[in-house]
Steps between C-alpha positions, in 0.01 A plus 500: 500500500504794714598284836673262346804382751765444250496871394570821772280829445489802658209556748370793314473255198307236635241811645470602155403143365250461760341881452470383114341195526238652751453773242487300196310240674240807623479639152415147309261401733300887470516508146406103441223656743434796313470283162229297663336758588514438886693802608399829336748748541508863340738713234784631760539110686504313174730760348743408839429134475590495139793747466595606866554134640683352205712839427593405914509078464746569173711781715536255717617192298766777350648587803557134528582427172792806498643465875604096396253384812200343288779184421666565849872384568584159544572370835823282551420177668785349731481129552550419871880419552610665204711811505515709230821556281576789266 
């Protein structure tokens, strides 16, 4: 989970898992639109929605993916009372 509290992220990262979902959550819901037939759209905007917004949605997953922040770091939990040794 992207805001899950038992893993730290970079700020950056959790920007770039909400700007995905928006755009992956804009493109499914114009082309289950566009397959109804309820939004008619022309050449150049469903070239973009097909190519141009997953091309960006899977650049964004890889940066991710490649700087180690889609799985995050594990935060260290301290029980209250406890020091830690080592």
């Amino acid at each position: 989970m992207p805001f899950d509290k038992k893993r730290i992220r970079a700020c950056w990262a959790k920007v770039v898992f909400v700007i995905s979902a928006f755009i992956g959550i804009a493109k499914g819901v114009i082309g289950l639109g566009s397959d109804l037939g309820w939004v008619t759209v022309g050449a150049k905007a469903n070239w973009f929605l097909l190519y141009g917004a997953s091309g960006l949605l899977l650049g964004l997953i890889l940066s991710l993916i490649l700087s180690g922040q889609l799985r995050g770091s594990k935060r260290e939990s301290l029980e209250l009372g406890h020091e830690r040794t080592g």
